[in-house]
C-alpha positions in Angstrom: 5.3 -7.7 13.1 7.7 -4.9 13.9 8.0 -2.7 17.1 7.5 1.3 15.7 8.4 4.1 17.5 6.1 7.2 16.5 7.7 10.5 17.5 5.4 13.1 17.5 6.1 16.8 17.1 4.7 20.1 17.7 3.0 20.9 14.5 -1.0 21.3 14.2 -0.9 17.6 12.4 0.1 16.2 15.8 -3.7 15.8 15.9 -3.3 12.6 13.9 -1.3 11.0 15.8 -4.0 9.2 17.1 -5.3 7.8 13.5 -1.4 6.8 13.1 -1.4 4.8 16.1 -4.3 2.4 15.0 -3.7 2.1 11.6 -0.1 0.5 12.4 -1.6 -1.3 14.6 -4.1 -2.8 11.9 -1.0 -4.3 9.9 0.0 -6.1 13.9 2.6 -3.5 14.8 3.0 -2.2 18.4 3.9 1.3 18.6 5.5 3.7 21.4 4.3 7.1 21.2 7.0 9.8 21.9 6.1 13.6 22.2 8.2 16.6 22.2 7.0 18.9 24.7 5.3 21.5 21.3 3.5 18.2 20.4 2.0 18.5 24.0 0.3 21.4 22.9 -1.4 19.5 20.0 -2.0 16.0 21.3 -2.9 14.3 25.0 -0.6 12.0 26.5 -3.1 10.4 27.7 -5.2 10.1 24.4 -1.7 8.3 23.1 -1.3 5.9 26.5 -4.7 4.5 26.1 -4.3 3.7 22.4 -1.1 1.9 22.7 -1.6 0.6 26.3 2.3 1.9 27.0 3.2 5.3 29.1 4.2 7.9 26.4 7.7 8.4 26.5 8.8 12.6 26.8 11.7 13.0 29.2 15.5 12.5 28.3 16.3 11.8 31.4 13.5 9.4 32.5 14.0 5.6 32.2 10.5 4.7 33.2 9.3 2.0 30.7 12.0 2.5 28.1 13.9 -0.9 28.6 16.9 0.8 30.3 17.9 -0.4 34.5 16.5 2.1 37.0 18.9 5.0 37.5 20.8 4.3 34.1 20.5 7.8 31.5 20.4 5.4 28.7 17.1 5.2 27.4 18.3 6.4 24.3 19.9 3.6 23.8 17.6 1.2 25.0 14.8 2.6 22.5 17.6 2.7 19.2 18.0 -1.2 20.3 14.6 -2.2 21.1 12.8 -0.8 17.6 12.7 -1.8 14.3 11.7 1.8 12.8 11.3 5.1 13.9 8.8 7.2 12.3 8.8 10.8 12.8 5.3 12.2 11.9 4.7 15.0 11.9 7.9 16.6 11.2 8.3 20.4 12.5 11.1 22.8 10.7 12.3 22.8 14.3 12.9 19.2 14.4 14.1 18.8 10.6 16.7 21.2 11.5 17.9 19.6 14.9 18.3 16.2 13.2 20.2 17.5 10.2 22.2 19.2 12.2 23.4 16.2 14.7 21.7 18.5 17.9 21.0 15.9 20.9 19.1 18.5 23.3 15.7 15.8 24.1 14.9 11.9 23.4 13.8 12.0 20.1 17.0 13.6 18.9 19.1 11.8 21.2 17.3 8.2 19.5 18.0 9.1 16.3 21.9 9.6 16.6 21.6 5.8 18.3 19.7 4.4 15.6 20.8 3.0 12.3 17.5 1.3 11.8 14.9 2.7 9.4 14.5 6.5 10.1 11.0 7.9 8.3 10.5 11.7 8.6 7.7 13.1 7.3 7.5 17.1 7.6 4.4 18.9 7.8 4.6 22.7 8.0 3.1 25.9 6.3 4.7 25.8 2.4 6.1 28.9 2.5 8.1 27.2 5.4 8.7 23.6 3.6 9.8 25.5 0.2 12.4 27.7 2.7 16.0 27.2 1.0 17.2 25.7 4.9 14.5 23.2 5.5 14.9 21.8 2.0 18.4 21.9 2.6 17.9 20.1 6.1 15.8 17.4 4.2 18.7 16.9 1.4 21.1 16.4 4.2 19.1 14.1 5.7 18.6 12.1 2.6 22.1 11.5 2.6 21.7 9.2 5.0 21.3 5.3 3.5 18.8 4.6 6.9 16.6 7.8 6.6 13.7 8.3 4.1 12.1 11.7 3.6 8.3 11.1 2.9 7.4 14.2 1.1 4.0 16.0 2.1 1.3 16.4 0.4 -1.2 19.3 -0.8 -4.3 20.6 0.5 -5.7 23.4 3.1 -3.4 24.2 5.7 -4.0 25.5 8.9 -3.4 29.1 7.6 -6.4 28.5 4.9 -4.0 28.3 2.1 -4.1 25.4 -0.5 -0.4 24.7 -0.6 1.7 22.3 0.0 2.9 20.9 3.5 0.3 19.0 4.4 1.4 15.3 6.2 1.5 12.7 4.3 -1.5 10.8 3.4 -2.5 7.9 6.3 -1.9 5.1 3.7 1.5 7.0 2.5 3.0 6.7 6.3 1.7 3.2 6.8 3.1 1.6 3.7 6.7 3.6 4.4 6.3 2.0 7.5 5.6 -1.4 5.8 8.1 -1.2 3.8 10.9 0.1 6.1 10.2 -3.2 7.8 10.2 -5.9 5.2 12.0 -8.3 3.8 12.8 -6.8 0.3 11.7 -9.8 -1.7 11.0 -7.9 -4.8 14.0 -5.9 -4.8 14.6 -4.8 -8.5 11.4 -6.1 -9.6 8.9 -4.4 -11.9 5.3 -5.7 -11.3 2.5 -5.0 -13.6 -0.9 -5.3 -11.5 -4.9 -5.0 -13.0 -7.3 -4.2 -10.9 -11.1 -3.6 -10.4 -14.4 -4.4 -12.3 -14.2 -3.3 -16.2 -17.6 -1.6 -17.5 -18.9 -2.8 -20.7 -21.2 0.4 -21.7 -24.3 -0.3 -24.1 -25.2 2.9 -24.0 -23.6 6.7 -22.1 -25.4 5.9 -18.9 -26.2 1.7 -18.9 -23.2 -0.8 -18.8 -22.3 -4.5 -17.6 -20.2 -5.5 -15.1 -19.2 -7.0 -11.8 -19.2 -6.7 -7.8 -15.2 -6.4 -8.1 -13.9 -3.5 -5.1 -10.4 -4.2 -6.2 -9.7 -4.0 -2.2 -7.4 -7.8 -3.5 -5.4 -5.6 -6.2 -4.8 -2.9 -3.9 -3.4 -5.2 -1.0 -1.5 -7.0 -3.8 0.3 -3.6 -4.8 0.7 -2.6 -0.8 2.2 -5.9 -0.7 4.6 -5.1 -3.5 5.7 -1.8 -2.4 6.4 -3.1 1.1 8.4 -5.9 -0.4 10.6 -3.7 -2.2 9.3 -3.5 -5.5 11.2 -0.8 -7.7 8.0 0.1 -9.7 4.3 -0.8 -9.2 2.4 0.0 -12.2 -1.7 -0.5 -11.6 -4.1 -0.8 -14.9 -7.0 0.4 -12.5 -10.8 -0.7 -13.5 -13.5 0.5 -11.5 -12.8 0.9 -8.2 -14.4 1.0 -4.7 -10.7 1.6 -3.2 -8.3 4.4 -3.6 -5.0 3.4 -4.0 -2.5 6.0 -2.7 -1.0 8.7 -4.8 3.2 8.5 -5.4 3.5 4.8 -4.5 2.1 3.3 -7.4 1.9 4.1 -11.1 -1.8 4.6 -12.1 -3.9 4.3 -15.5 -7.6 4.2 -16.0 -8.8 1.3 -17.8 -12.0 1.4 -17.4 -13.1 -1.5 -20.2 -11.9 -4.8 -21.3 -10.6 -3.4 -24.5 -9.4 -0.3 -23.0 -7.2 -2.6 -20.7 -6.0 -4.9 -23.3 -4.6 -1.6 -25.4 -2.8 -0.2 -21.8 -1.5 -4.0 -21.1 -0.1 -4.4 -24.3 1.7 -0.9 -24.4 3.9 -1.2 -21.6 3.7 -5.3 -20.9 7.5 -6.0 -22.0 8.7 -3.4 -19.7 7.5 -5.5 -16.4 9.3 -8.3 -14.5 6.1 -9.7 -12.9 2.1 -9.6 -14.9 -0.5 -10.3 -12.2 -4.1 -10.2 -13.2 -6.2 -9.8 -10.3 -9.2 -7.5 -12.4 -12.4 -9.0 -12.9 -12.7 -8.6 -16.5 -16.0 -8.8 -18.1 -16.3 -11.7 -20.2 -18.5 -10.3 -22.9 -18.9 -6.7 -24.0 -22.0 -5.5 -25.9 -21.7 -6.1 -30.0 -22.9 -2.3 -30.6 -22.8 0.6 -28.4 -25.6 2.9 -28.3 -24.3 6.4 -29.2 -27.1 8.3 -27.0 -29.3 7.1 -24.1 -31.6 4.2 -24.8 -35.4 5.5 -24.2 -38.0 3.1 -22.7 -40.7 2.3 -24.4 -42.5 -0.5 -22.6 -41.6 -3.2 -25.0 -38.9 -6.2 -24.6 -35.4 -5.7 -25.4 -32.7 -8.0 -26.7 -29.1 -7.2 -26.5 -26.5 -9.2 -28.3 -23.2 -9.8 -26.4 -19.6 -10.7 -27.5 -16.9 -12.0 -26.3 -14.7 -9.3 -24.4 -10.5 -9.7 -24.8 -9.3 -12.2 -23.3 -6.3 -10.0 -21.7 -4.3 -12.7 -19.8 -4.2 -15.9 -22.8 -3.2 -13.0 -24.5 -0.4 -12.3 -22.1 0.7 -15.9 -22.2 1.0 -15.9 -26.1 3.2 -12.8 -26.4 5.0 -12.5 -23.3 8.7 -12.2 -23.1 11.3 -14.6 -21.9 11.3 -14.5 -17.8 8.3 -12.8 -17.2 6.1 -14.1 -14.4 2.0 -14.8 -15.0 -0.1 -14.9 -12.5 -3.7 -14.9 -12.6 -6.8 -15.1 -10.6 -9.7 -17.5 -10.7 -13.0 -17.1 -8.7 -15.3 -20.3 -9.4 -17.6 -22.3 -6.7 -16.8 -24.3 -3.9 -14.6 -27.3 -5.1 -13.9 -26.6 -8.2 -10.1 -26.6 -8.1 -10.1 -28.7 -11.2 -11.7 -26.4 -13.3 -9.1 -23.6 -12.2 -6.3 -26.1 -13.0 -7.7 -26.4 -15.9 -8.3 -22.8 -16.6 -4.7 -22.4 -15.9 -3.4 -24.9 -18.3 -5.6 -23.2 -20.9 -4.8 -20.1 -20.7 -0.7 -20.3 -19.9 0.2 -18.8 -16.9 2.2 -19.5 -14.8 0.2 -19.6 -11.6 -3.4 -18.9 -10.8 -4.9 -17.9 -7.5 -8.2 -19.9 -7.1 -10.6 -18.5 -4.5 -14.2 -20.1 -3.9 -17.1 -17.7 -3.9 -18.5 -18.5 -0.3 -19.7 -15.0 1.5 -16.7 -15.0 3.7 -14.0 -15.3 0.0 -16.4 -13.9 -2.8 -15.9 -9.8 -4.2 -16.3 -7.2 -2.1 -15.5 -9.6 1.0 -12.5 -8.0 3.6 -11.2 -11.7 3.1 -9.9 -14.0 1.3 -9.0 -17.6 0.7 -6.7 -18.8 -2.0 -5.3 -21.9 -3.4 -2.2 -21.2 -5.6 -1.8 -23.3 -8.3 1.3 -23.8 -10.8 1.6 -25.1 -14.1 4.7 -26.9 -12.5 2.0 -28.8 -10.2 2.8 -26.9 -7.3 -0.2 -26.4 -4.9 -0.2 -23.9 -1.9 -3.2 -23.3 0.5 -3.8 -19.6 2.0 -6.5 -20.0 4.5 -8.8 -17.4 5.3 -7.3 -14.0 6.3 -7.6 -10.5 5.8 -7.2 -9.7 2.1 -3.6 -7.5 3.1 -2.9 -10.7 4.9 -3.1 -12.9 1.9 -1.8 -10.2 -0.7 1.7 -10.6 1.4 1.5 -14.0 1.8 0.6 -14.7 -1.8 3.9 -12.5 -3.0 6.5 -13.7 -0.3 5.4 -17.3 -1.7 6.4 -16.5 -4.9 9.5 -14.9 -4.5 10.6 -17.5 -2.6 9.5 -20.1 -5.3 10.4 -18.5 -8.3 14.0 -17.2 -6.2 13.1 -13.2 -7.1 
């Protein structure tokens, strides 16, 4: 994938660096740890060298390891050619101020006046600090710049003990600004419309029917979108066993089959791409108990209804150039009957997955055929489900010429 150089500062969130390290690496990229000499205080160079097997890189003036000819002070340069995104995290006053101001005292300052490539600086300080009139005016400055992106902290207990904001950004946040830094922007302009999770069909306040769906397939899908370029990712989130993260993505709770049809079908026109990867029930209970249900000992027999059919709807009152894509999880070998779900129901394409223990819900995999009402047919073999989610979307921009 791409080649990430973390710069790590001297703030107390330095002790993440460690968690940043191996969740890039998860999504395949190698990363080159760089610490200021205040990150020292926070975070072993060691700890950083054994995680991503490469010397940590500290000295201006050092040319060890940095792709630069023995006695050459240019490893600057070397590093601005040799990665595809720097990632400053986390992001001191101190170091916010140097940048902005075009200072090139150390390596990390000197790298990012050699660089145009993608530039990510996310601050992390005490909020009285982050809301100073300089450091926001530092961050504006910054901004300017078309190669830099600002990813804003987030709330919580500092190191102080206040609840405030200036907390680093959330471990997802970095990795899909990372992601998306580095992708192909495929979906550039594109609005995408995504359901995800299991609905809940309640009989009664505390007793309900529904499904085995973790919406861990939705959430890669919209992770795929946002690092794809997406303008706006707009989730009609189910229940879920996954959190997807906050700022990236648009969410609303739609915890029922009904309750998602009414969400779909107010904001539906306003979406370029409608990708139904929820497992909605197919029936819903005929009458809801309005207290909880007592037992008695004795049988009981519920009467079930069919629950909204959410995406033949979508096919019937969709607008001119919007994409359909559903999802379809039937047994081993029976494409045909996805085909012919997809021909019934009007989509456009449907992602048929077999229910095996390695492609079934709440697997980390997946396996998908994508079919089109064109004829098309396009195998995914197995993979990680953040694996598939990208391959699935870059196949489809590519087809459909987003």
């Amino acid at each position: 994938m791409a080649e990430v150089l973390l710069v790590v500062t001297g703030s107390i969130a330095a002790y993440k660096a460690p968690q940043i390290v191996r969740a890039l690496q998860k999504r395949g990229h190698a990363v080159t740890a760089l610490l200021t000499r205040a990150a020292e205080s926070f975070v072993a160079p060691l700890t950083l060298e054994v995680l991503t097997r490469r010397p940590v890189l500290r000295d201006l003036w050092s040319t060890a390891e940095a792709g630069s000819a023995p006695g050459e002070w240019t490893q600057h340069i070397a590093l601005a050619q040799r990665v595809d995104a720097i990632l400053f995290a986390p992001a001191t006053a101190h170091t916010i101020a140097r940048l902005a101001q075009g200072l090139c005292d150390d390596l990390s300052s000197a790298v990012f006046l050699a660089t145009r490539k993608p530039v990510l600086i996310a601050p992390a300080m005490e909020g009285q600090m982050y809301r100073h009139p300089f450091v926001q005016a530092n961050l504006r400055r910054l901004a300017t710049l078309p190669h830099v992106q600002i990813i804003p902290p987030g709330k919580g207990f500092l190191a102080s003990g206040a609840h405030d904001i200036g907390r680093l950004a959330a471990l997802s946040r970095l990795v899909a600004a990372v992601e998306r830094a580095v992708s192909p922007p495929l979906l550039a302009g594109k609005k995408i419309l995504l359901t995800a999770g299991a609905t809940r069909e309640y009989w009664d306040p505390v007793r309900f029917l529904s499904n085995g769906s973790t919406g861990q397939m939705a959430l890669a899908l919209a992770e795929a979108a946002y690092a794809l370029g997406a303008a706006e990712v707009h989730v009609l989130a189910a229940h879920t066993e996954v959190c997807f993260p906050r700022g990236l993505f648009r969410l609303t709770s739609t915890p029922t089959a009904e309750a998602l049809l009414q969400a779909f079908q107010a904001v539906y026109q306003r979406y370029d791409w409608l990708i139904f990867a929820a497992a909605v029930s197919d029936f819903t209970f005929a009458q809801r108990q309005p207290k909880k249900h007592k037992k008695t000992g004795e049988n009981l027999t519920l009467s079930l209804v069919p629950a909204p059919d959410i995406l033949a709807w979508a096919a019937a009152h969709r607008r001119p150039g919007q994409l359909l894509v559903g999802f379809a999880l039937e047994e081993e070998g029976a494409e045909s009957t996805a085909r012919e779900k997809l021909l019934r129901k009007g989509a456009d394409w449907l992602a048929y997955n077999p229910i095996t223990p390695q492609t079934g819900m709440a697997s980390p995999t997946n396996a998908i055929t994508l079919l089109s009402r064109w004829g098309h047919r396009y195998e995914l073999p197995l993979a990680s489900k953040p694996v598939i989610a990208r391959q699935l979307l870059t196949y489809l921009a590519q087809s459909t010429g987003a």
